[in-house]
ZAMARGU-4260 file (C-alpha; in steps of 0.2 Angstrom, whole numbers, plus 5000, padded with zeros to 4 digits):
<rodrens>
0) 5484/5754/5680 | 5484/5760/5661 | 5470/5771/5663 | 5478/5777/5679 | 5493/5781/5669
5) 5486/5789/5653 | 5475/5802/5667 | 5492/5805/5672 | 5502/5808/5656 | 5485/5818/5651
10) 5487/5830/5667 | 5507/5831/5663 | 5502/5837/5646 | 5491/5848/5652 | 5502/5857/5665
15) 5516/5859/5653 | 5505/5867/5641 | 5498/5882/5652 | 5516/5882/5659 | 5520/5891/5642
20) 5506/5903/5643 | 5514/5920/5648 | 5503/5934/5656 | 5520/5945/5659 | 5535/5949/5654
25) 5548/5938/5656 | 5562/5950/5667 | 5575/5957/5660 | 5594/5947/5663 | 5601/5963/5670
30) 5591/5964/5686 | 5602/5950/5695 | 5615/5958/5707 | 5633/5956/5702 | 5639/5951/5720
35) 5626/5938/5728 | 5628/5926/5743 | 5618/5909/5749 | 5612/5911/5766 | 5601/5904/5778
40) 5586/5909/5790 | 5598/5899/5804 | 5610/5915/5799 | 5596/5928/5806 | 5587/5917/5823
45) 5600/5922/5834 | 5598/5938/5831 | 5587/5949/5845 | 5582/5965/5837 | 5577/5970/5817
50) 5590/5983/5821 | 5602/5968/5821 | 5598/5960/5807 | 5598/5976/5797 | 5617/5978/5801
55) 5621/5962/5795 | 5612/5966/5781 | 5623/5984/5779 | 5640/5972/5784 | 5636/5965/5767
60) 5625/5979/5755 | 5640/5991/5762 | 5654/5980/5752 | 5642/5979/5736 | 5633/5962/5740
65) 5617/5966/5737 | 5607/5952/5730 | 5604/5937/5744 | 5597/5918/5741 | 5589/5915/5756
70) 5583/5898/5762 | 5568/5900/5773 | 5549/5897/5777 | 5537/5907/5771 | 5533/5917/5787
75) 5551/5921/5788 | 5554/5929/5769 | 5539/5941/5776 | 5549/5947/5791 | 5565/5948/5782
80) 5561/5958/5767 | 5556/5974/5775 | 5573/5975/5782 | 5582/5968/5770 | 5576/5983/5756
85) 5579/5997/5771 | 5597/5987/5772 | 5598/5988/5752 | 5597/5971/5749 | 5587/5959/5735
90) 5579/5942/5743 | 5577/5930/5731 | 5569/5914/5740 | 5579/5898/5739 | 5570/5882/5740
95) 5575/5865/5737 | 5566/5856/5723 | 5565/5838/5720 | 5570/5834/5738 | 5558/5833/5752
100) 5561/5824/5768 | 5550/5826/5781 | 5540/5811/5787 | 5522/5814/5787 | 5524/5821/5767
105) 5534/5804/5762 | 5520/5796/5770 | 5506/5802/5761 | 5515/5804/5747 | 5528/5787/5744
110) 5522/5784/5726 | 5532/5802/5723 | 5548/5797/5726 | 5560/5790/5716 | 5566/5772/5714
115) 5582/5766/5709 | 5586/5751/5700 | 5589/5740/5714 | 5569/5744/5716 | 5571/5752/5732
120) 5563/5770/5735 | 5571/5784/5745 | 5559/5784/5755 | 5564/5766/5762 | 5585/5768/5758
125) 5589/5784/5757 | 5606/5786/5747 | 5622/5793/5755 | 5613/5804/5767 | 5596/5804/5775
130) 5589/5820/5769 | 5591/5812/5750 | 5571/5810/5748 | 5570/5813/5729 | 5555/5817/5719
135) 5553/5807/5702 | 5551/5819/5690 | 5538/5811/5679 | 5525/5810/5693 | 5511/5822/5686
140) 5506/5827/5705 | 5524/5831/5708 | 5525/5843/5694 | 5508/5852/5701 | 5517/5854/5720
145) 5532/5861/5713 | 5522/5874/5702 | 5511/5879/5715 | 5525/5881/5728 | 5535/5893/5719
150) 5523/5904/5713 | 5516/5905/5730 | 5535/5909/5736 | 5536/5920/5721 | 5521/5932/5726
155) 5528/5935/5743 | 5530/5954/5744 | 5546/5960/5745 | 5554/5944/5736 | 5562/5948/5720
160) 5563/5930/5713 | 5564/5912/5716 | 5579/5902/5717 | 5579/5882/5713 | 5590/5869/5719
165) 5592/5852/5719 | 5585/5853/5703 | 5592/5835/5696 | 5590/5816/5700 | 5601/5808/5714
170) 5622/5808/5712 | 5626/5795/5702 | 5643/5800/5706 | 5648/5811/5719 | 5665/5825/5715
175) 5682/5814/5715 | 5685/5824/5733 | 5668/5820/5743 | 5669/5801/5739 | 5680/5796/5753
180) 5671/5804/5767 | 5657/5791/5760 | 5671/5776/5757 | 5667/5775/5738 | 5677/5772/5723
185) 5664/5777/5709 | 5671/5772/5694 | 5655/5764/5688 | 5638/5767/5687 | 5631/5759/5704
190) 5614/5751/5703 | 5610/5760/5722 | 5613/5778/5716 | 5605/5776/5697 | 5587/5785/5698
195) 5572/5784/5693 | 5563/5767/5688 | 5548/5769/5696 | 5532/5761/5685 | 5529/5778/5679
200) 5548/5781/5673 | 5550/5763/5664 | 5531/5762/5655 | 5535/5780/5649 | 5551/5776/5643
205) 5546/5758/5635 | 5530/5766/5627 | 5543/5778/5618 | 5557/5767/5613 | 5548/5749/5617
210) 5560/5743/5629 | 5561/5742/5647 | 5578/5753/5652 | 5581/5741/5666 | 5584/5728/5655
215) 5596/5737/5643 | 5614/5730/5640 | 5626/5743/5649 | 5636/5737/5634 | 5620/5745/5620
220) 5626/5763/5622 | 5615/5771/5610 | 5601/5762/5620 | 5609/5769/5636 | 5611/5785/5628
225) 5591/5785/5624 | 5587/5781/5643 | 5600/5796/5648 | 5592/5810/5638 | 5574/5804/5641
230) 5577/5807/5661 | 5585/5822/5658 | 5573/5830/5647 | 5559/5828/5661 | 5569/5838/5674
235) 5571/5851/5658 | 5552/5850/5658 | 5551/5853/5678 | 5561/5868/5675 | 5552/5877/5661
240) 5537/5874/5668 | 5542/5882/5685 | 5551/5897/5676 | 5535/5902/5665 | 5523/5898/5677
245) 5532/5911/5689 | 5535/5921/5674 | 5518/5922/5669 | 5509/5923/5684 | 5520/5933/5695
250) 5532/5943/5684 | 5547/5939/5697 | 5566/5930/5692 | 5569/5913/5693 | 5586/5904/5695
255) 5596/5889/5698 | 5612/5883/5708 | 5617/5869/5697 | 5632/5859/5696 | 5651/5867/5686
260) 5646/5863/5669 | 5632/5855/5658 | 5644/5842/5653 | 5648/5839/5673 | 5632/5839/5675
265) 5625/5827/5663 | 5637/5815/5668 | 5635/5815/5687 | 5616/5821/5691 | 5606/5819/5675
270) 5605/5837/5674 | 5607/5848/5659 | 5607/5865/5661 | 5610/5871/5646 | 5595/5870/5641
275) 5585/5877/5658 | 5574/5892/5653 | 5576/5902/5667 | 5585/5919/5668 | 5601/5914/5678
280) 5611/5899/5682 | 5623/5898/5696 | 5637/5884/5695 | 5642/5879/5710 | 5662/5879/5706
285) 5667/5871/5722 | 5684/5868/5717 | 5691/5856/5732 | 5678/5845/5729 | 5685/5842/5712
290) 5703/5843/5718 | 5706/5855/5704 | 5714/5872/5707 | 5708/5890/5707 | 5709/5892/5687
295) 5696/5879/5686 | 5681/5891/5693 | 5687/5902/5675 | 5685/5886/5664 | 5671/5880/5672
300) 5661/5897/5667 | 5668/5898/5649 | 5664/5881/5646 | 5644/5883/5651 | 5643/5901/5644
305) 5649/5892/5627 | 5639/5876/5626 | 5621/5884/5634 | 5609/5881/5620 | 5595/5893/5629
310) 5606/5909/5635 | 5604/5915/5652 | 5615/5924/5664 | 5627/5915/5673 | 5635/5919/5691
315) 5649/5910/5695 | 5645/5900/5715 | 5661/5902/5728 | 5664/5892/5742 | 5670/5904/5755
320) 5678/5894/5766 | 5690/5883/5752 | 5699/5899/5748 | 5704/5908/5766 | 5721/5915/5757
325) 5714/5932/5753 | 5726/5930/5736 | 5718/5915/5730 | 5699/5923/5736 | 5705/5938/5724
330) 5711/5925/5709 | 5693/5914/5711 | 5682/5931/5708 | 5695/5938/5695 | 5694/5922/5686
335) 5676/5921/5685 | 5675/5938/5676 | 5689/5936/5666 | 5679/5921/5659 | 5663/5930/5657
340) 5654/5925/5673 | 5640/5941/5675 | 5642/5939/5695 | 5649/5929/5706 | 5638/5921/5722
345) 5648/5917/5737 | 5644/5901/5749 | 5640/5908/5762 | 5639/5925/5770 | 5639/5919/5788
350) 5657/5914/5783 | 5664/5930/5773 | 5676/5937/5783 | 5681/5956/5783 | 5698/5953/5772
355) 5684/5944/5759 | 5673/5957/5760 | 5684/5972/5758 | 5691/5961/5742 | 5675/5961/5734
360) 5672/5980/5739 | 5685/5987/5732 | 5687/5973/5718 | 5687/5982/5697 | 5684/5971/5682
365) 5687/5979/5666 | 5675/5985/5653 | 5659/5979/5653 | 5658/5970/5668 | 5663/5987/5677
370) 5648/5998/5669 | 5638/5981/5677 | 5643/5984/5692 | 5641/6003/5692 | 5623/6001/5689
375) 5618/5989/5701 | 5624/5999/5715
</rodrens>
């Protein structure tokens, strides 16, 4: 078992130090568009003709969305692209990251897969939902999949970048608004939803600080403070090494939905953001699921623009159905700028109605922001 682990921690070293080596340059931060929607391949399947899909393509491009993270297979970014740049429209692909569900990989890959600190795997006791099959992140193997898999998405003609999700551990809290639908009252750190301590995450961790973090006192908080950042430094590491490796070999963007703010974030998936090395990051400022109000997606973006510690661009995430009153639409985008957001990305385009659409057409910031928007037209 220990030689098993040090050919492992060798292999993680050694990914993570070609992840650095760059053989392009890294693209520039202005080449995300300013109006961006989530969408999925479910949106396009229904649709008979590639003249079909082209005009909901226009419906969109004409109202100055033109950027798209689209979740799909491989073969499908392929069809869709062509269309999509006649449409005037960028495809970045969006793929889950540390999440993978299906049956026949979990399988031949159980040792993957997180464990929390009941001891139970995901694969075995999935939490909160059944598609919550999480990677750890200091599997070596795991790090290799993950690299290969972009850059393979990444060099798909016509795909402009890579988009990263579910870039973090498991919820150890869900937002204030979502935990009834699940019957929870998370006011504490539950054993069932704290990830990961698999044998590779508590050796690591013990070989570092000399302890076993499932025996740390919840009451030692500078010892529970240690085990906090160690777990989120190796999503960090995930990140990086993704972002350079499709920086490096394939020129193309890379970004991440993440949750509102780093601090938000920290505190409720182990991820911080702040410190991703990618070259935009998109909050997802689903204020409902907060029960906060509209003015909340403006603080949210000031706050992560302010405590980022590598800078990238951020573009504030909209959930289209919470704000159906066309005022409070208006007030969520007009916030986001105010605030400094470079774009705002609105969840999802299948739902945009036209009063949503002819808001964001004909919607001005000031200044900066406007001579942004001019350009990217």
């Amino acid at each position: 078992m220990k030689k098993l682990t040090r050919v492992r921690s060798s292999l993680l070293a050694i990914l993570i130090f070609f992840s650095f080596i760059s053989l392009h340059s890294q693209p520039s931060h202005d080449q995300l568009p300013v109006f961006m929607v989530w969408d999925t391949q479910a949106s396009f399947e229904k649709k008979t003709s590639d003249e079909e899909i082209e005009r909901y393509f226009k419906r969109l491009t004409d109202h100055h969305i033109t950027g798209m993270f689209l979740r799909a297979s491989n073969e499908y970014y392929k069809k869709l692209s062509p269309i999509a740049h006649k449409a005037g429209m960028q495809i970045h692909a969006w793929r889950p990251t540390m999440i993978r569900s299906d049956s026949a990989f979990m399988a031949a890959h159980k040792d993957w897969y997180a464990v929390n600190k009941n001891n139970a795997s995901c694969v075995d006791a999935p939490p909160y939902v059944g598609y919550y099959r999480w990677f750890c992140p200091n599997e070596p193997e795991v790090v290799k999949y993950l690299i290969d898999q972009y850059v393979e998405l990444a060099k798909i003609d016509g795909i402009e970048g890579i988009h990263l999700d579910y870039i973090r551990y498991c919820d150890i809290f869900l937002p204030v608004g979502l935990q009834p639908k699940y019957h929870l009252v998370q006011d504490h750190e539950m054993p069932e939803y704290d990830y990961c301590y698999c044998h590779r995450c508590r050796e690591g961790f013990k070989k570092e600080y000399g302890r076993d973090p499932i025996e740390l006192s919840a009451d030692d908080s500078s010892a529970q403070r240690q085990w906090r950042d160690w777990r989120l430094q190796a999503v960090v590491r995930i990140v990086d090494s993704i972002a350079q490796n499709v920086h490096g070999r394939t020129g193309k963007y890379v970004s991440a939905a993440v949750f509102p703010t780093p601090a938000i974030s920290v505190t409720m998936v182990r991820q911080d953001w702040s410190k991703f090395r990618v070259d935009a990051v998109c909050p997802m400022l689903y204020h409902n699921f907060y029960n906060k109000g509209v003015d909340w997606i403006g603080e949210c973006v000031k706050e992560g623009l302010a405590t980022m510690e590598y800078k990238k661009v951020l573009h504030a995430g909209i959930m289209v159905h919470q704000l159906t009153d066309p005022g409070q639409f208006t007030k969520a985008v007009h916030s986001a700028f105010v605030n400094g957001a470079g774009g705002v990305v609105l969840f999802a385009a299948n739902a945009l109605t036209d009063e949503q659409l002819n808001i964001i057409r004909d919607y001005r910031p000031s200044g900066e922001q406007l001579n942004i928007i001019r350009d990217s037209r």
